[in-house]
C-alpha positions as CSV (number, residue, x, y, z in Angstrom):
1,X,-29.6,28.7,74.3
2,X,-31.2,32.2,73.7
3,X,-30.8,33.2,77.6
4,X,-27.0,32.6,77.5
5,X,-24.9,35.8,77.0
6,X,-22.4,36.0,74.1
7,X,-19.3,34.2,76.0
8,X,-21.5,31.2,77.3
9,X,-23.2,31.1,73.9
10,X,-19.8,30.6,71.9
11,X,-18.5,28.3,74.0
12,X,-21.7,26.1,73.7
13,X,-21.1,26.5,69.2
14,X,-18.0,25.3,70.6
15,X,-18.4,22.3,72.1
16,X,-20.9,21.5,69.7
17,X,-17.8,21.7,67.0
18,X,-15.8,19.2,69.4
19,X,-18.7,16.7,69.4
20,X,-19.0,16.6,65.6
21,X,-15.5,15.8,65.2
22,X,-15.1,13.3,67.5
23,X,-18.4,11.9,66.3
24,X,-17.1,12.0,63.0
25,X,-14.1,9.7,64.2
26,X,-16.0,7.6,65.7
27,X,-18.4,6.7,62.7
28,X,-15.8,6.4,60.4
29,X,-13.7,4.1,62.7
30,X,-16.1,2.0,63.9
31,X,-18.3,1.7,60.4
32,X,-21.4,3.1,61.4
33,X,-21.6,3.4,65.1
34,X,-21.7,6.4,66.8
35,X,-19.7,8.0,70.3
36,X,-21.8,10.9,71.0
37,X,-25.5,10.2,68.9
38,X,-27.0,7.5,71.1
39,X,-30.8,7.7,69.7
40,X,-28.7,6.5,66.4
41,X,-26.8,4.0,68.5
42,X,-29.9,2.7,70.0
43,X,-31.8,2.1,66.4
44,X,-28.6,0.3,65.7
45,X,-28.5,-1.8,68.9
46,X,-32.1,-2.7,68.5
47,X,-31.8,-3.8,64.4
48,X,-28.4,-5.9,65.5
49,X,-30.0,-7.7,68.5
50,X,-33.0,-8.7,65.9
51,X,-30.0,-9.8,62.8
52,X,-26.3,-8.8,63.7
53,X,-26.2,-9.5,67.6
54,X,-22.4,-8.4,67.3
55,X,-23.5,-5.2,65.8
56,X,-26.2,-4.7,68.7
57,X,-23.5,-5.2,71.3
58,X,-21.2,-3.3,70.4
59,X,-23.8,-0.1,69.8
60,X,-25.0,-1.5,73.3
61,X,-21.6,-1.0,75.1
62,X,-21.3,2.6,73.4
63,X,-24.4,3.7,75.1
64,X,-23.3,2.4,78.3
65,X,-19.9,4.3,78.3
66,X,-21.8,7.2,77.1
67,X,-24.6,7.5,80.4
68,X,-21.0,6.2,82.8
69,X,-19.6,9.5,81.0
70,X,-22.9,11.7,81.5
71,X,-23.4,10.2,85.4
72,X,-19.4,11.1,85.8
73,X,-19.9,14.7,84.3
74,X,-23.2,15.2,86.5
75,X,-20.9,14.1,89.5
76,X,-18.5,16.3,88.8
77,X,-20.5,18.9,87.9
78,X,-22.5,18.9,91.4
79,X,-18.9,19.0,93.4
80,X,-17.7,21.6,91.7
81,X,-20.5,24.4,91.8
82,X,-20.2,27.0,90.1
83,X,-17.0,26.0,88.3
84,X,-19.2,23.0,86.9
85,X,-17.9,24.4,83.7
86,X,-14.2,24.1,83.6
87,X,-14.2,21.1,86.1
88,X,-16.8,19.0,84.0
89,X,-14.3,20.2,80.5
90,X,-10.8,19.4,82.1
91,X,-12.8,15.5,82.3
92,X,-13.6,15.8,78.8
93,X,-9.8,16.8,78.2
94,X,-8.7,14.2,80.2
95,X,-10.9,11.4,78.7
96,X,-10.2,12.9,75.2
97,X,-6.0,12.9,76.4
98,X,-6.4,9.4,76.8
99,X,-8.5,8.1,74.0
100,X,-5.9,9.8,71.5
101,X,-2.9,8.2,73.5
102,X,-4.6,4.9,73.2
103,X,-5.5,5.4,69.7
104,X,-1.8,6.1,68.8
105,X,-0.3,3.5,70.8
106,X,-2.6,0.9,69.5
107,X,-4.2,-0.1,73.0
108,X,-6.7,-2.6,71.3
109,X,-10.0,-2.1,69.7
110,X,-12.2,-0.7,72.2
111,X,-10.3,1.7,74.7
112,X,-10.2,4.9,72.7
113,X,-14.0,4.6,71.3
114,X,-15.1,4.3,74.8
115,X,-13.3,7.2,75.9
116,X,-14.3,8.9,73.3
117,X,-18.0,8.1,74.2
118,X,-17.9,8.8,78.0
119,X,-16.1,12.0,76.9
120,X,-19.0,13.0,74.7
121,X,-21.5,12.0,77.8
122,X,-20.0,14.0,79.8
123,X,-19.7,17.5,77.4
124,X,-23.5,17.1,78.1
125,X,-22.9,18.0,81.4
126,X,-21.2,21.7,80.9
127,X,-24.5,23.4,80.0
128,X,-27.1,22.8,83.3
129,X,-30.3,24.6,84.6
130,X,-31.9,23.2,87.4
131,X,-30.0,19.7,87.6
132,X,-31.3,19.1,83.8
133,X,-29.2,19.9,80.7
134,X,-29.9,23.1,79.7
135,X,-28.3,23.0,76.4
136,X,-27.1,19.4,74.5
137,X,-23.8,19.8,73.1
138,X,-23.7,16.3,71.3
139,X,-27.1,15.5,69.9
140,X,-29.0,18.1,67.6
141,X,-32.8,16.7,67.2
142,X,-33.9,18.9,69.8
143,X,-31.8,21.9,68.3
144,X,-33.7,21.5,65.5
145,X,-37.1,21.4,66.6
146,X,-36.5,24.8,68.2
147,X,-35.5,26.3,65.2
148,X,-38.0,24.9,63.8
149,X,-40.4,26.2,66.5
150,X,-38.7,29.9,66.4
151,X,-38.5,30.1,62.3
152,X,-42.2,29.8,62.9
153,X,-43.0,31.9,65.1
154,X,-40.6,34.6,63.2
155,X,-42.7,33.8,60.5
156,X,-45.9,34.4,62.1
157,X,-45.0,37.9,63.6
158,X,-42.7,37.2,66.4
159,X,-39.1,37.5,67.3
160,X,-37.2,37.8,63.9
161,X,-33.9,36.5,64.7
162,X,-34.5,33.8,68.0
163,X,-34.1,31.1,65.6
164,X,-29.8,32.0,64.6
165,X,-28.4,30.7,68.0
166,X,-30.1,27.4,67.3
167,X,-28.7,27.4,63.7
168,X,-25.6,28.3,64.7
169,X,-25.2,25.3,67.6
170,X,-26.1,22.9,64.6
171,X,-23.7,24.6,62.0
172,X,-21.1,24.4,64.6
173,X,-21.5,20.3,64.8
174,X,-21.9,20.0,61.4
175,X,-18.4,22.1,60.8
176,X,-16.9,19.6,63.3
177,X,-18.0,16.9,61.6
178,X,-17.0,17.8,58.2
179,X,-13.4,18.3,59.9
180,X,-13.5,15.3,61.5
181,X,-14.6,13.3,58.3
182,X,-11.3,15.0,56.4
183,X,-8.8,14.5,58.4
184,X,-9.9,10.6,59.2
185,X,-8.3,9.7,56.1
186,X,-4.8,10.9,56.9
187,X,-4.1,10.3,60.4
188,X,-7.1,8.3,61.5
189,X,-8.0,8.0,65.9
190,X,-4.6,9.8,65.8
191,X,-6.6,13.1,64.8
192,X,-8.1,12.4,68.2
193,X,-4.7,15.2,69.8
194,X,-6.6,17.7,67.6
195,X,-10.1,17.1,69.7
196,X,-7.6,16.9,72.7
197,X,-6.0,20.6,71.8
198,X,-9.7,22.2,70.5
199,X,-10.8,20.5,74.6
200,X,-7.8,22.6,75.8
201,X,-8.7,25.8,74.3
202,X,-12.7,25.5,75.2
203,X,-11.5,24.9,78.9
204,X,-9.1,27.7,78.5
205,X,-12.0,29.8,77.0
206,X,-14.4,29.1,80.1
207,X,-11.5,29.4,82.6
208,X,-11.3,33.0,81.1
209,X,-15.7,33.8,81.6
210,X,-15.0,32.4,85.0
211,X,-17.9,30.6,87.5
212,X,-21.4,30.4,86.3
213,X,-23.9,32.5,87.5
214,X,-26.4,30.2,86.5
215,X,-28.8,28.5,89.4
């Protein structure tokens, strides 16, 4: 995250925002299951297939969608080069386009969650080094071990401020989330045209820093 300039860096926050409000969706429409935090989904899968087998599937089939979204993203990702950034986003869009237009025509149960899942899977992909994620979009645990790590090492005499662009990728999910989580109430999946929109702008945004440079 640190070796990112400022346009790459905001548009990271960014997509960290999206994630926490379509997590947030998710959670709170499918009572405690999760489309983009799969360690959570995968304590859940585990504790249902021991009790609530239902549960445990359902968590199950999240986590597939989500690695079909991450392998589709990676694809993607590898054909387009170095306009894996916009090509791997207008995806998301689409998937996002089409969980929202499920959710509001009432396509059953299941459609717009697992969009909304390979959608998340698939942000993943934006950020690569190397063939490996350079910098996860959707899940924060390892965010926050490097803050941890860099509030340390401020604290023990080295760089003072390497620890803000970790805290800010976090505070941007967290924001997200808390958006996500107050607008649920009034228009429920339907609030899934505002992740759609805030996916338009973030792919307008890296259309505008244009290819990577990254290797």
């Amino acid at each position: 995250m640190r070796r990112f300039e400022t346009g790459p860096r905001l548009l990271a926050i960014g997509l960290a925002m999206l994630a926490g409000f379509v997590d947030a969706l998710g959670f709170l429409k499918l009572g405690g299951l999760f489309v983009s935090f799969m360690s959570g989904n995968s304590t859940r899968m585990a504790v249902g297939l021991a009790g609530d087998v239902p549960n445990g599937l359902a968590a199950a089939v999240l986590i597939a969608a989500f690695v079909g979204g991450v392998m589709t993203g990676a694809t993607i990702g590898r054909v387009a080069g170095r306009w894996r950034r916009q090509a791997v986003l207008a995806f998301v869009l689409t998937a996002l386009a089409m969980a929202a237009a499920a959710a509001t025509l009432g396509i059953g149960p299941y459609p717009a969650p697992l969009l909304m899942a390979a959608a998340m899977g698939a942000a993943n992909a934006v950020f690569q080094r190397d063939g490996e994620v350079s910098v996860g979009v959707t899940y924060m645990t390892g965010t926050l071990v490097k803050l941890g790590q860099h509030l340390a090492a401020a604290l023990a005499g080295g760089p003072r401020f390497a620890w803000v662009p970790y805290l800010l990728l976090w505070l941007g999910l967290v924001a997200g989330a808390i958006a996500g989580a107050a607008v649920f109430p009034v228009l429920g999946l339907r609030a899934l045209w505002i992740a759609t929109a805030g996916a338009a702008l973030l792919l307008a945004a890296a259309a505008a820093l244009g290819p990577t440079r990254e290797r």
